[in-house]
Structure formats: C-alpha cells, structure tokens
KOLBANU-780950 format. One record per residue (C-alpha): residue number from 1; x, y, z. Coordinates in steps of 0.1 Angstrom, whole numbers. Example, Ala and Ser with C-alpha at 12.3 -4.5 7.8 and 13.67 -1.06 7.14 Angstrom:
+-----+-------+-------+-------+
!   k !     X !     Y !     Z !
+-----+-------+-------+-------+
!   1 !   123 !   -45 !    78 !
!   2 !   137 !   -11 !    71 !
+-----+-------+-------+-------+
END
This chain:
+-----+-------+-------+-------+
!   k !     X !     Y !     Z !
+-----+-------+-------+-------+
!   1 !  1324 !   610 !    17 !
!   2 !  1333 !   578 !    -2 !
!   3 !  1352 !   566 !    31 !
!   4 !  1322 !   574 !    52 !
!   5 !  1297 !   553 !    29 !
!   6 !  1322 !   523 !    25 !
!   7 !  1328 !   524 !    67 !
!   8 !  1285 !   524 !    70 !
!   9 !  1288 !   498 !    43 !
!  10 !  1312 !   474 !    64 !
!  11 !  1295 !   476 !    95 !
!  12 !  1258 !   470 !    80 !
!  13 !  1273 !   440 !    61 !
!  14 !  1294 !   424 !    93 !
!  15 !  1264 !   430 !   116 !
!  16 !  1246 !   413 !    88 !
!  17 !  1274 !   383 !    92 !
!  18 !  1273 !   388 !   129 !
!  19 !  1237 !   376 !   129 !
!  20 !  1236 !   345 !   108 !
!  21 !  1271 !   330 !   123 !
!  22 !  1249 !   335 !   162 !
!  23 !  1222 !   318 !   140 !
!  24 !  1245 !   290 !   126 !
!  25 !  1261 !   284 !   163 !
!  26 !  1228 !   287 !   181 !
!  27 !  1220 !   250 !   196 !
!  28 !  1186 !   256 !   188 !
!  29 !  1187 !   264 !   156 !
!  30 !  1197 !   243 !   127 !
!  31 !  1215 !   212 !   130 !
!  32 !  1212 !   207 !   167 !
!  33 !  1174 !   210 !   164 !
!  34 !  1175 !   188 !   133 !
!  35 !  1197 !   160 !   155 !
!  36 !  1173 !   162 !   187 !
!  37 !  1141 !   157 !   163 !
!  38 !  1159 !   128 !   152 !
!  39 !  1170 !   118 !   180 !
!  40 !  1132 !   116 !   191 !
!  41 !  1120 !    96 !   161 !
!  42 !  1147 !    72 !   166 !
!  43 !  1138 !    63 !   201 !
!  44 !  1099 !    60 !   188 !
!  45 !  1109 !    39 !   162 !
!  46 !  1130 !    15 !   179 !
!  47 !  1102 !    16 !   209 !
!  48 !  1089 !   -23 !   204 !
!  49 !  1052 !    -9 !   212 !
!  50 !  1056 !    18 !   190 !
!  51 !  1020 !    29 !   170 !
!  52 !  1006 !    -3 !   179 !
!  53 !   985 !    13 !   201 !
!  54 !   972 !    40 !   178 !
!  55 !   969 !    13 !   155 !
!  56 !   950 !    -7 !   175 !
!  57 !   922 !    22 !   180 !
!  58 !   927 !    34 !   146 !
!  59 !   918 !    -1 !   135 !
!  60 !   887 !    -1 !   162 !
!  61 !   874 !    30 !   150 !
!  62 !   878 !    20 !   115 !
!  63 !   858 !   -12 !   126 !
!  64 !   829 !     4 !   137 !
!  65 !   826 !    33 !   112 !
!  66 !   827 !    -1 !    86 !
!  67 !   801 !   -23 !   102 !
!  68 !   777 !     6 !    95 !
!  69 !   788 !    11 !    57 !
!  70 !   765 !   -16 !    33 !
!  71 !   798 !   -39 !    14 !
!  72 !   790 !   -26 !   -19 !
!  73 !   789 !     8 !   -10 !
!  74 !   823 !     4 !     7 !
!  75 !   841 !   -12 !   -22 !
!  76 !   832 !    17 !   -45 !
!  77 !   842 !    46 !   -21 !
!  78 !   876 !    17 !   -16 !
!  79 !   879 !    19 !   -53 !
!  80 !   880 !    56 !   -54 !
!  81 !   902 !    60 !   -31 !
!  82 !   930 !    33 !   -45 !
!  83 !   925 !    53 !   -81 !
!  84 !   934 !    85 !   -66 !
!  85 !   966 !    70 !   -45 !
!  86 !   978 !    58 !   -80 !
!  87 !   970 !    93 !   -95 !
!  88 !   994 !   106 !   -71 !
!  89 !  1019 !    79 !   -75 !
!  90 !  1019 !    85 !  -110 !
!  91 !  1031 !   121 !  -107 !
!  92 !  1056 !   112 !   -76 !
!  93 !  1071 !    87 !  -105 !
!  94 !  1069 !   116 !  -131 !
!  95 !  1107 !   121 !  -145 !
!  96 !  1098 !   161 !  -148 !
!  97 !  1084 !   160 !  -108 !
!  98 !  1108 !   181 !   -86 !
!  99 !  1124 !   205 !  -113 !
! 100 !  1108 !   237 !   -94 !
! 101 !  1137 !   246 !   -77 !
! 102 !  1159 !   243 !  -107 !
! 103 !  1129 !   265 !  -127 !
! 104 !  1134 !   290 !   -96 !
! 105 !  1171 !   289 !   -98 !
! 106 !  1169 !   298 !  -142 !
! 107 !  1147 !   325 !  -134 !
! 108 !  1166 !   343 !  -110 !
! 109 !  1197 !   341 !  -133 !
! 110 !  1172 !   349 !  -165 !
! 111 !  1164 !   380 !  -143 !
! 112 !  1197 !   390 !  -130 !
! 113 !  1207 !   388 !  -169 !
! 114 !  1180 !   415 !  -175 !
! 115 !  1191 !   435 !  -147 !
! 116 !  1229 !   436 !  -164 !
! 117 !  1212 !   444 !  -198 !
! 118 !  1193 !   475 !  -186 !
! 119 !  1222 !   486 !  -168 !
! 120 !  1241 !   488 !  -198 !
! 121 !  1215 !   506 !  -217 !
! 122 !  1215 !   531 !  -189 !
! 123 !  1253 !   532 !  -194 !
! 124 !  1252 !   538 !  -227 !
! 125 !  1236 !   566 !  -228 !
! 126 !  1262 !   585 !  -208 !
! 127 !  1291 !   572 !  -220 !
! 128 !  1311 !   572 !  -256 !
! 129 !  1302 !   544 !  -279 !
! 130 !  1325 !   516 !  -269 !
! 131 !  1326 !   482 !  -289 !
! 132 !  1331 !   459 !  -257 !
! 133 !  1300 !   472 !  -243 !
! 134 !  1281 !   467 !  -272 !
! 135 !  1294 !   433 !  -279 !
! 136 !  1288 !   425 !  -237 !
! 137 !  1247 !   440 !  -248 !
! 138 !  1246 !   420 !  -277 !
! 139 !  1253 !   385 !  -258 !
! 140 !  1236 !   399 !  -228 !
! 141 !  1206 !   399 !  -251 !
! 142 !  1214 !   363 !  -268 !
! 143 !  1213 !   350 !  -231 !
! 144 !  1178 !   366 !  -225 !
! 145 !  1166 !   347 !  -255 !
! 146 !  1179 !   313 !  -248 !
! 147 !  1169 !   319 !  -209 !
! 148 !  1135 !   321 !  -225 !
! 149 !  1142 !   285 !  -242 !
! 150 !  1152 !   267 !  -210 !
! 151 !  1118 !   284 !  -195 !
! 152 !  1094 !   269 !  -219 !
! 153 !  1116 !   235 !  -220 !
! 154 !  1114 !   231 !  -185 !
! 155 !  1076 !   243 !  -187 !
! 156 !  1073 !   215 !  -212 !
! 157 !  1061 !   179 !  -195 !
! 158 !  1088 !   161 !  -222 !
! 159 !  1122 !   181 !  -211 !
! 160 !  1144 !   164 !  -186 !
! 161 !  1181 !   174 !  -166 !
! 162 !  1194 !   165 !  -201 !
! 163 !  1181 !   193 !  -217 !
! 164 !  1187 !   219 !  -190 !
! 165 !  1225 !   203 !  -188 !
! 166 !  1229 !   213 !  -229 !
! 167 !  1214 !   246 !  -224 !
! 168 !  1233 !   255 !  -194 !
! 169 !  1262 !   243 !  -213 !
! 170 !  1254 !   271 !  -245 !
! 171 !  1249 !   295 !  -220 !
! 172 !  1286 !   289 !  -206 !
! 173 !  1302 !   290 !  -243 !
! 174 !  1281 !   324 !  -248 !
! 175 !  1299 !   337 !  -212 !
! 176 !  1331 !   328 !  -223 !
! 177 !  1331 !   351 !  -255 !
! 178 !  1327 !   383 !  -238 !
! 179 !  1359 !   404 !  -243 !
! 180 !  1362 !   427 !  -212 !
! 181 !  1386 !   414 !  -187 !
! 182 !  1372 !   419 !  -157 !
! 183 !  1337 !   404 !  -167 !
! 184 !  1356 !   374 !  -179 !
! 185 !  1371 !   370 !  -143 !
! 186 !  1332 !   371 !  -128 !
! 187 !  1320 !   348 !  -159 !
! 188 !  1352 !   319 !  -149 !
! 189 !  1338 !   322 !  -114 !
! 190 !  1303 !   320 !  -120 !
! 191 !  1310 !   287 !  -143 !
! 192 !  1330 !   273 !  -116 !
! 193 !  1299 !   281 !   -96 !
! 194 !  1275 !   262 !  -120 !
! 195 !  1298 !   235 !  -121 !
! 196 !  1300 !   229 !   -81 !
! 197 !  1261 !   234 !   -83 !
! 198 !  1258 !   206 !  -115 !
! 199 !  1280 !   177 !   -91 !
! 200 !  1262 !   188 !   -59 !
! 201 !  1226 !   179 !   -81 !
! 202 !  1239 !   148 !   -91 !
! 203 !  1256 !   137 !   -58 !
! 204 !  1226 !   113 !   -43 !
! 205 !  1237 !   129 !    -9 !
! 206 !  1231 !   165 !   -22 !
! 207 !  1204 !   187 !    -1 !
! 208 !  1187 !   225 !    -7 !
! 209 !  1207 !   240 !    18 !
! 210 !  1238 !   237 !    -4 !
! 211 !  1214 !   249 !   -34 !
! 212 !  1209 !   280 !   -14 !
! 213 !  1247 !   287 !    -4 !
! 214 !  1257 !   282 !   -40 !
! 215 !  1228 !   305 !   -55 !
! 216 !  1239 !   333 !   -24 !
! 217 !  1275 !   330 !   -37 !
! 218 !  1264 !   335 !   -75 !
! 219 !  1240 !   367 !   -62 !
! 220 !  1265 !   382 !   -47 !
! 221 !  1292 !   379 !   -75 !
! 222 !  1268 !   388 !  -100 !
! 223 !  1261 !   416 !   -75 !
! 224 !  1302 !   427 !   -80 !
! 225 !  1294 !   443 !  -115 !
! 226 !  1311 !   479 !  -109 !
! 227 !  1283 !   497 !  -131 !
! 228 !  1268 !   529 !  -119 !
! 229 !  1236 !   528 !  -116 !
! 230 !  1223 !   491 !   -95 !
! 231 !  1191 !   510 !   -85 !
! 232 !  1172 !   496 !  -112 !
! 233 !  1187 !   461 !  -109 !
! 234 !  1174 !   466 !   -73 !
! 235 !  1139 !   472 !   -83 !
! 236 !  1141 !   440 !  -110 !
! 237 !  1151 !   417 !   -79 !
! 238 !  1123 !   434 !   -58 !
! 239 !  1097 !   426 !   -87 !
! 240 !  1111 !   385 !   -89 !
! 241 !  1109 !   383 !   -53 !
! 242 !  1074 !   396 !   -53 !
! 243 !  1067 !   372 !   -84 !
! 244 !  1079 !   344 !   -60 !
! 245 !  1060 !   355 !   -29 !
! 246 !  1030 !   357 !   -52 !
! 247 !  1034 !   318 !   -63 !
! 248 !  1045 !   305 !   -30 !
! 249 !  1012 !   323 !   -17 !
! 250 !   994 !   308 !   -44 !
! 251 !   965 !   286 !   -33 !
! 252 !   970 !   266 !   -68 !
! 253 !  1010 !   263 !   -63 !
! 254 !  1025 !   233 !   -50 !
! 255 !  1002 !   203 !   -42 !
! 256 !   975 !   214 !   -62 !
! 257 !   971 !   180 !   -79 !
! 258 !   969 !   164 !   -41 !
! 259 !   942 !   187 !   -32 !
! 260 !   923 !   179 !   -61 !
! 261 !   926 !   142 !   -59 !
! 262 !   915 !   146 !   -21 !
! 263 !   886 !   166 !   -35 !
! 264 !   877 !   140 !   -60 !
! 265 !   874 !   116 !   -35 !
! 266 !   853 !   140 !   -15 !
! 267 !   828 !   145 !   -39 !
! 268 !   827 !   108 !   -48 !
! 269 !   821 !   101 !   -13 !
! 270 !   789 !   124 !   -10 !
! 271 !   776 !   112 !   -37 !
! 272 !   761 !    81 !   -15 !
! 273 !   731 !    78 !    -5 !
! 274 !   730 !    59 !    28 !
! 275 !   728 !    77 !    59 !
! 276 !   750 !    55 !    78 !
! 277 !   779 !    74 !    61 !
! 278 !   776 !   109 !    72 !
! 279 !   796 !    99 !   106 !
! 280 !   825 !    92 !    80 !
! 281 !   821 !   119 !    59 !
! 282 !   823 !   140 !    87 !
! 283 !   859 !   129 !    98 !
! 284 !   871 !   129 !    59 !
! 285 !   855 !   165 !    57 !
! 286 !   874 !   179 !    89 !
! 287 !   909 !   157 !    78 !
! 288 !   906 !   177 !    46 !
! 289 !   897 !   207 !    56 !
! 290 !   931 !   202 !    84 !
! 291 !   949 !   200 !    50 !
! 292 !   941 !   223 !    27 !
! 293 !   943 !   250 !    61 !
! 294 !   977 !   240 !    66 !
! 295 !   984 !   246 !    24 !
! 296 !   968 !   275 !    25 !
! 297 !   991 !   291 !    56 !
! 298 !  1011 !   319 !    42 !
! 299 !  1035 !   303 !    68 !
! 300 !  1039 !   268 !    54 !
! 301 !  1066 !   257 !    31 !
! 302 !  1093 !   282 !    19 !
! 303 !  1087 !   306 !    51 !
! 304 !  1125 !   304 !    56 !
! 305 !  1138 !   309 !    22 !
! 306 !  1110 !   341 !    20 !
! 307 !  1128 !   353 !    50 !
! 308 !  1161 !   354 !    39 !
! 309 !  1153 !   373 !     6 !
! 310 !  1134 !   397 !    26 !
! 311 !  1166 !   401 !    48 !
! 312 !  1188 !   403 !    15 !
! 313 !  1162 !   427 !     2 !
! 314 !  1161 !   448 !    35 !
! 315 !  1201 !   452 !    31 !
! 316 !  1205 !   459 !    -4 !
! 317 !  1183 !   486 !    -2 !
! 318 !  1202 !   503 !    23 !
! 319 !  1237 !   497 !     0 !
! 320 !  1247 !   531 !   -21 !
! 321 !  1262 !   523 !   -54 !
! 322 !  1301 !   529 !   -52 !
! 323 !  1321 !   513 !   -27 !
! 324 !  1306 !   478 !   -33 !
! 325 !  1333 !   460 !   -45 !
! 326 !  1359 !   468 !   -15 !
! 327 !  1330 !   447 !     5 !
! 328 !  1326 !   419 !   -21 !
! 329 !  1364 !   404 !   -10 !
! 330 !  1355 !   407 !    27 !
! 331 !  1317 !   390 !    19 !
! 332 !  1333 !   365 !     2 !
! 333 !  1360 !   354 !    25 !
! 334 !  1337 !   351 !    51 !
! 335 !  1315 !   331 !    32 !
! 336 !  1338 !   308 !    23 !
! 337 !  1339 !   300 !    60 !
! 338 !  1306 !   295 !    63 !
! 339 !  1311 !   271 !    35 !
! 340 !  1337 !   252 !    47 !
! 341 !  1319 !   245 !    83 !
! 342 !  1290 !   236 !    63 !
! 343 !  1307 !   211 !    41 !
! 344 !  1332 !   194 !    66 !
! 345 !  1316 !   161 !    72 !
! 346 !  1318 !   168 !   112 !
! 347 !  1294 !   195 !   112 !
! 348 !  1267 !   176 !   114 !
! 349 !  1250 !   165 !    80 !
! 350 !  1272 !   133 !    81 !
! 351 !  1254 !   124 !   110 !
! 352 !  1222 !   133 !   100 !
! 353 !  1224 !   110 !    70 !
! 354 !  1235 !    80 !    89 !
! 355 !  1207 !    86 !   113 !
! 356 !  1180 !    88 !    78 !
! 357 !  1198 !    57 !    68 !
! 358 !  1189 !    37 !    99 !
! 359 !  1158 !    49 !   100 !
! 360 !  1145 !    38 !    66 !
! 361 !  1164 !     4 !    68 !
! 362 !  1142 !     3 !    98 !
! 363 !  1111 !    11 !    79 !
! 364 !  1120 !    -9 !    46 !
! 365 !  1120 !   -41 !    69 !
! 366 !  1092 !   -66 !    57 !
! 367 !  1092 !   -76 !    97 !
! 368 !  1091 !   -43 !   109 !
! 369 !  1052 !   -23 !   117 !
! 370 !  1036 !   -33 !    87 !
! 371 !  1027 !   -69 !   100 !
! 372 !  1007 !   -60 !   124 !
! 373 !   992 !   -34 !   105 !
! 374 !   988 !   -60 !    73 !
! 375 !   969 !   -87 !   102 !
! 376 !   942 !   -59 !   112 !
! 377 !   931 !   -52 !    74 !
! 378 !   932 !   -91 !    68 !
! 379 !   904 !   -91 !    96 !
! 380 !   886 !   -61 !    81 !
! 381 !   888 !   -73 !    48 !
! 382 !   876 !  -111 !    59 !
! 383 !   845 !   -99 !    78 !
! 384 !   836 !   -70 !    50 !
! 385 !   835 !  -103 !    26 !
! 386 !   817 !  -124 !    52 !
! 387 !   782 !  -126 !    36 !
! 388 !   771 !  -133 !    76 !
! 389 !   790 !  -100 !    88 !
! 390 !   772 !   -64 !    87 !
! 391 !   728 !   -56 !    84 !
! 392 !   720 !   -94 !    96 !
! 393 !   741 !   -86 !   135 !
! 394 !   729 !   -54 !   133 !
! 395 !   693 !   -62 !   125 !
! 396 !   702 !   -92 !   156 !
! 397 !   708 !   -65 !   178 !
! 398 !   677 !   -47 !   175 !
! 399 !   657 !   -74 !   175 !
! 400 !   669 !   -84 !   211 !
! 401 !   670 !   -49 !   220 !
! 402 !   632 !   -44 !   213 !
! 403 !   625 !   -77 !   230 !
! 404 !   642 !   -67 !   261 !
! 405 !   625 !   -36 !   262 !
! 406 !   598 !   -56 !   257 !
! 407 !   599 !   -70 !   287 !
! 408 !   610 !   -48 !   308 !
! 409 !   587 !   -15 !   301 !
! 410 !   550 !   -30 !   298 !
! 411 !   546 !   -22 !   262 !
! 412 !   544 !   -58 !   254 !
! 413 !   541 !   -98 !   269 !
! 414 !   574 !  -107 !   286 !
! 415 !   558 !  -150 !   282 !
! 416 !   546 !  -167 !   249 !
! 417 !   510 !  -147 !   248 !
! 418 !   478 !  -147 !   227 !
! 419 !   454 !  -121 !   223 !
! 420 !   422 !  -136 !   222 !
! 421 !   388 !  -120 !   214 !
! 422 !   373 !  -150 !   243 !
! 423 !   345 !  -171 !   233 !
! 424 !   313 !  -155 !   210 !
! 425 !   279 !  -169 !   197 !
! 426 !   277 !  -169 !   161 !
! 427 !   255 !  -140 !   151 !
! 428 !   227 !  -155 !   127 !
! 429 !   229 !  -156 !    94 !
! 430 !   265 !  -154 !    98 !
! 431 !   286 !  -178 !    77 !
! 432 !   323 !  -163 !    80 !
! 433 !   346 !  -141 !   104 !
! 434 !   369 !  -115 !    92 !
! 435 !   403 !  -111 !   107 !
! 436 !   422 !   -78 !    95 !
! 437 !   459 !   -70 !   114 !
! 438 !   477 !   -39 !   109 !
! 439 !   522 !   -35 !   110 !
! 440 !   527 !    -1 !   121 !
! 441 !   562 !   -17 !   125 !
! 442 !   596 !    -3 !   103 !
! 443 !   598 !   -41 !    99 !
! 444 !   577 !   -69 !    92 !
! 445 !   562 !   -88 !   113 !
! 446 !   551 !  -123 !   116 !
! 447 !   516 !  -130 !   126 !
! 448 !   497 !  -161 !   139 !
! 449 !   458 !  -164 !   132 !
! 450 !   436 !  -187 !   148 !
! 451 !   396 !  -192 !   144 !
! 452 !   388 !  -221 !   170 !
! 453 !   352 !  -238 !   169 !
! 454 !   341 !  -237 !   203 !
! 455 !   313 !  -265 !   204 !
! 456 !   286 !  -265 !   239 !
! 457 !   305 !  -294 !   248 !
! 458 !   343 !  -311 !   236 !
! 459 !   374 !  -300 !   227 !
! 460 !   379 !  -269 !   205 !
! 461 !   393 !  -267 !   170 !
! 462 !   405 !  -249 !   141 !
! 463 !   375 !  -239 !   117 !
! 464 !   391 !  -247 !    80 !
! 465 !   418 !  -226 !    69 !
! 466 !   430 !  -220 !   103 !
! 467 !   457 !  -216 !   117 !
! 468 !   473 !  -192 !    94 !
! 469 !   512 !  -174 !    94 !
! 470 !   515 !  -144 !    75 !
! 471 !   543 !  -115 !    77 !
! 472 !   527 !   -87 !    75 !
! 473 !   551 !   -59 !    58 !
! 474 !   552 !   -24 !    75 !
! 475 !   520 !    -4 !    68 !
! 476 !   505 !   -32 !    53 !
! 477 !   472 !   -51 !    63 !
! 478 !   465 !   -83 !    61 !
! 479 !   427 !   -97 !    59 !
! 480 !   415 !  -127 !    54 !
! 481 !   379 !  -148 !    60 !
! 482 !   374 !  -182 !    76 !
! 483 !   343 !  -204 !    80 !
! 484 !   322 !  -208 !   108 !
! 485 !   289 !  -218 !    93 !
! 486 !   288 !  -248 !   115 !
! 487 !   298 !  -232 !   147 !
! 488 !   274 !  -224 !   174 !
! 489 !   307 !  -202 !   191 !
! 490 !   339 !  -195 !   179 !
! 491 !   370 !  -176 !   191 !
! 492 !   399 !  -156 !   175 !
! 493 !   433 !  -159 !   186 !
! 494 !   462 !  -138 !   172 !
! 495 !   502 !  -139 !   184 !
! 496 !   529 !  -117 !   175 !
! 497 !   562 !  -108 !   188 !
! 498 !   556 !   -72 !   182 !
! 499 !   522 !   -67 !   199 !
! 500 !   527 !   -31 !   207 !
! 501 !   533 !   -23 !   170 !
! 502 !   503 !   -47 !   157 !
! 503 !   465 !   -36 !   155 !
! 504 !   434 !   -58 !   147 !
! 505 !   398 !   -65 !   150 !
! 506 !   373 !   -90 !   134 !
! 507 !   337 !   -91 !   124 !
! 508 !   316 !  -119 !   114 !
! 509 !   295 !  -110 !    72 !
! 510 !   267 !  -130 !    56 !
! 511 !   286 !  -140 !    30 !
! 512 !   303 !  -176 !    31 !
! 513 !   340 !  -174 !    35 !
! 514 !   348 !  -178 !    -8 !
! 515 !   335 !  -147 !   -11 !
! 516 !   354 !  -122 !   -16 !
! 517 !   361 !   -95 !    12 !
! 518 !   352 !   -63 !    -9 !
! 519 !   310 !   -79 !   -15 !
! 520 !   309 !   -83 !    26 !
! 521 !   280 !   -73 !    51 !
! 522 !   295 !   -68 !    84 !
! 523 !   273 !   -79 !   110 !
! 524 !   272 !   -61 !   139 !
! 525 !   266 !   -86 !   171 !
! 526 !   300 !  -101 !   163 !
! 527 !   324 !   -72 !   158 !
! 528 !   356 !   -73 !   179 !
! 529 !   374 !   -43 !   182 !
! 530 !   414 !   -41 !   190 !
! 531 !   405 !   -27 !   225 !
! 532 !   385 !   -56 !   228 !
! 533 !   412 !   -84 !   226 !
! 534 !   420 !   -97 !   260 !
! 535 !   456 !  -113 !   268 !
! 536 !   454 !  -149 !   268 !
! 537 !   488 !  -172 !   280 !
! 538 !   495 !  -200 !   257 !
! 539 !   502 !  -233 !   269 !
! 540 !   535 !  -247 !   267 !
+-----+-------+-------+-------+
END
C-alpha cells in the first residue's frame, strides 16, 4: 500500500514539474515575451517621431478644453492637482513604502510556525512525553510570539529593514537551539535559505521572481517535517491563502491612497461653478472611472502569484501523509535546476537589465521628449497669463459671428442704418419727446439717439441734449426726454448694431423736458410705436 501511494505521489509531482519546465521553455511565456515587449518599446523609443504626434493633439485638445476655462478658475483646479502629485510623491519617497511583500513573506512563515505547533500538540497526545518535543513546542511557541513582534513593527510607519534584519536575526538564534537532529538539519537549511533571500534583497539587481523561488524552496522544506498528521497544517495554509485572496481582492488594498488623491481632485473639481467645465469633467470622470475599473479587476495585480498557490493548493490536497519525504529529494533536485537556469546570467534577465538600462538612460536625457513637451506648456502657460488671451477672443468671435449672420439672414441691416420715426408735427401743447429703448440682448448694447428739429425750411438739427450714446445692459431700458418746445416738426433717429435684439417707441408729454419722466402726460397725436420705425440709410 505505501509503495502504491508513493508511486501516485511521484507521478502527480513530475507531471506537476512536467508542466512548469513546458511553461519555463515556452517562447511565449516568460522571458521571451518579456524580451519581445521590450524589444517593442525600444524601437518606439528610439523612433525620432515618437509621441510627438500624440503630444501634439494631446496639447491641441488641452488647448481648447483651456481657452474655455476662466484663468483663475484654472490655477485653483492646477493647484489641486500639483498638491495631490506631491501627496503621492511623498508616499513613493516613504522609507516604509514597498515592505508588503516582506509583510507577506513573515506571515506565511508566522503561519507555517503555527501549523508545526499544532502539529505537535496533536502529536503529543498520542505519543509518550518526550523532553525534545516539548522543548521543540516551547520555542515553537517563542517564535509565534516574536512573529507577532515583527507584525506590528512592520505595521508600524517608524520600523525599517533594520528592524526586520534584528528580528529575523533572534528568530535564527531561537532555530538553532532546538535539540532534535533532524529538525536542526531543516533549521541550517532554512537559515541558509534566509540568508540567500537577505543578499538577494539587498542586491540593487534583485527581482520578485527570485523572492518567489526562494519562498517555494522554504515551503517545501518546511513541508519535509515527517509528523503524522499534515491535514491540519493543510487547512492553516488553505485559511492564509484565503486571507491573501481576500486582501488582494480588497477594493481598499494597494493603491488606495492613489484613488483617494484622484478622488480628491475629483471633488475639487466639481466644486466649480462655470459651465464651461463640464466638457472636462467629463473626460477626468471617464479617466477615473478607466482606473479605479482596472483596480478593482479581480484579474489585476497578483493574478499570477494567486494562480500558483491555487496550483500548490490543488496538489497538496491530493498528497497523503506518509511517503512525503522520499519525494522531497527528487522535488528538490529538480528545483535546483530550475534554479540554476534561472540564475545563470544567459538565461535572459542579464539581458533584460541591459535593455531597462538603455532605456532609462534614454528617458533620463535632459535632450530627450521632454523638450518638446516642456515648449508646448511654455505656450499654454504664456497665453493662460496673457491678460488679452481667453473671454475677450471669445467674446470677438461672437460678435462677428452675430454680425455675419446679420447680414446674411435678414434679421438685421447688412449697411450703417438708422431707424427713423420720419418727419412729425409737434402735437400742441407739447414741450418734450420721450425716447424709451429696450436690450432684450445677453449683452449690452450700445445705442445712438437722435431728436432732429426739422424747421419748414433749412437744414435740420439736434434739439438740445441730442445726440445721445448709451449702453443699454440686457433687460434694461433706457428713457430719456428732449426738448422740442421750439420745433414746428421733429424726427427721432435711433442706431444700433443689434437691431433685431433692440425695441423702442417715443411719445411727445406736456411737461417741459426737466421734468421728470414718472409726472408725464403722454400725448397721443405724437406716439411712435416700434412697428412704426421705418429703416433709414445713413450717410457716409
């Protein structure tokens, strides 16, 4: 029977092994797919045209969304933004930012060293009282409780490597105490282990795939325990794993504090009031919202590393407890293998290096991209503080806009035009005329008044107080009174460049032209309606 499970045993493992060396030698996976995308960027970079021309409509688009936005209003959503990009960069420069992996790494060992505990306990129970075990429980338990240190040290924003470094370092003495032989042997290995994983952190050229074949190697030795009963250290890994599928899926794990800072500038952004903005919010919103979507896929991030616990997972369910440690020499010679592809220098992360090295010599170079890129916001940032750039063009525009339309649609006088009441007889008793005009206009609009004397015989002239300029804001109305006691016949001109938006009418009062226009009696032989008002071309 125990021949039978180690033979099943064997051939799970090796097809196990089969499947990540076709994975490791696939061209398309790994390394070659890593060099081609490389590869790609390389020839993009070193492209002489490269970006410029998404720059170029970039910096168009920006344009136009800008000449909308009032200056003011644009320096405080600018402001905003530059406070949140230091926020960011202040936690990029953090000393304590990037430890997660290494806070991963202690809790899997804190839980493997719970796993060993219960085991014992379990074994205990069967088994006569035997000092080495209990000594083995007793410093099983010590290492729990300084595991718990090195959790709340690296939870605290003040602990650094050099505190992990002295902890890992009490945790090795503790190892080396134990008494039984065989769990010395495992201990040695495992500190040779932390020590290969310790210079790999430090080494500047160090990556996570190396992280992960060191933590694999440490798993599986720790997995080499001959104890009786690794059901229940099973179900512990089970639970961590689902602890770190629940944070992984978290929507507040990882780049929270990004999100938050985009949302900051979000809400700081809608709290303007000009309408001209909503275009621009619009594109920020959808931006954001391509973000936090991509965040929130249960498929971004750590999808590979999931995988491969679910695959260890898969397989060390189907592992009975005895024969184990005729496969661990077998694992681990293959492993070792694997290793030593991985870490020959021809294998391919040599290259990769030297290709990131070129890359971001490229990109450090002051001569490189940014230039043109620094020109374009000089020219933004010179017409944003040209007093002469932004509402006077636009307001430019639409006047010639309405004035073409003006011309071209009837609603108004494409020539210099008067509207002219033509000539009247004074009403008796009549000693002033009334002129009232009407802006129905979103803008003001300036407005010309004339009163003429119209005498049987001679030239015409301006009564007193005539001619008069007002603007006339929108739905206002302007009135005012001029004399025409001496007239025998008059006549009222008015000009406009906005005709179509301006209404008037005028009426001749008793009352002399001092007098003020709420004490008037209108007389009725001299009221002119707006309907009444003929056009009238002015001479040039």
């Amino acid at each position: 029977m125990s021949n039978c499970i180690s033979a099943c045993l064997v051939k799970v493992l090796q097809q196990q092994l089969r499947r990540i060396e076709a994975k490791l030698d696939n061209p398309r996976t790994g390394l070659c797919e890593i060099k081609s995308e490389v590869a790609v960027v390389e020839g993009a970079v070193t492209d002489p045209c490269f970006g410029l021309k998404q720059i170029a409509e970039g910096v168009a688009n920006l344009e136009d969304i800008l000449g909308d936005i009032d200056p003011e209003e644009l320096a405080c959503v600018l402001e905003a933004i530059q406070d949140g990009v230091e926020h960011i960069e202040a936690k990029l420069d953090d000393p304590c930012f990037g430890l997660e992996e290494l806070k991963v790494e202690v809790k899997l060992i804190e839980e493997t060293v719970e796993a060993i505990k219960d085991i014992l306990k379990d074994g205990l129970r069967d088994r006569p009282k035997d000092d080495s075990l209990e000594e083995v429980k007793d410093l099983l338990e010590e290492l729990a409780g300084q595991l718990d240190d090195i959790e709340d040290k690296l939870d605290s924003p003040k602990s650094g490597l050099a505190e992990i470094k002295d902890e890992v370092k009490r945790i090795e003495d503790k190892l080396e105490g134990l008494d039984l032989e065989d769990v010395r042997c495992l201990l040695r290995d495992i500190k040779d282990a932390v020590e290969d994983i310790e210079d790999e952190v430090e080494d500047e050229e160090h990556g996570l795939a190396e992280i992960k074949d060191e933590v694999k190697e440490i798993e599986d030795r720790l997995k080499g325990l001959g104890l009786d009963d690794i059901r229940c250290l099973l179900a512990d890994i089970k639970e961590a794993v689902d602890d770190i599928e629940d944070q992984v899926e978290d929507e507040e794990h990882g780049l929270e504090e990004i999100k938050k800072e985009i949302k900051d500038i979000e809400c700081l952004l809608k709290g303007l009031n000009a309408e001209d903005l909503e275009c621009l919010l619009g594109r920020i919103k959808d931006t954001v919202g391509d973000i936090e979507d991509a965040i929130e896929d249960p498929e971004f991030g750590l999808r590979e590393i999931k995988k491969e616990i679910r695959d260890i997972e898969c397989i060390l369910k189907e592992l009975d407890v005895r024969d184990i440690l005729c496969l661990l020499a077998r694992i681990k010679a293959d492993i070792c293998d694997v290793q030593a592809a991985l870490n020959d220098p021809c294998t391919g992360l040599l290259e990769i290096k030297n290709e990131v090295r070129d890359i971001e010599c490229k990109l450090d170079n002051p001569e490189y991209g940014l230039q043109e890129i620094k020109r374009e916001v000089r020219d933004i940032e010179d017409k944003l503080d040209n007093p002469e750039y932004g509402l006077q063009e636009i307001k430019a525009e639409v006047r010639q806009i309405l004035e073409e339309c003006q011309g071209g649609n009837g609603n108004g006088p494409a020539d210099h035009e008067a509207m002219t009441s033509g000539p009247m007889f004074r009403a008796n008793q009549a000693s002033s005329v009334i002129v009232q005009v009407l802006n129905y206009f979103s803008e003001p609009v300036e407005v010309s008044i004339s009163v003429l004397n119209l005498p049987l015989s001679g030239t015409k002239q301006d009564v007193p107080g005539s001619p008069v300029v007002v603007t006339v804001d929108p739905d206002e109305t302007f009135a005012q009174a001029f004399d025409i006691s001496d007239s025998v016949a008059y006549e009222v001109q008015i000009f406009t460049d906005n005709p179509q938006w301006v209404r008037y009418w005028s009426g001749s009062r008793t009352q002399p032209a001092n007098v003020a226009l709420t004490a008037s009696t209108i007389l009725p032989e001299n009221i002119v309606l707006h309907a009444d008002f003929v056009r009238q071309p002015l001479a040039p």
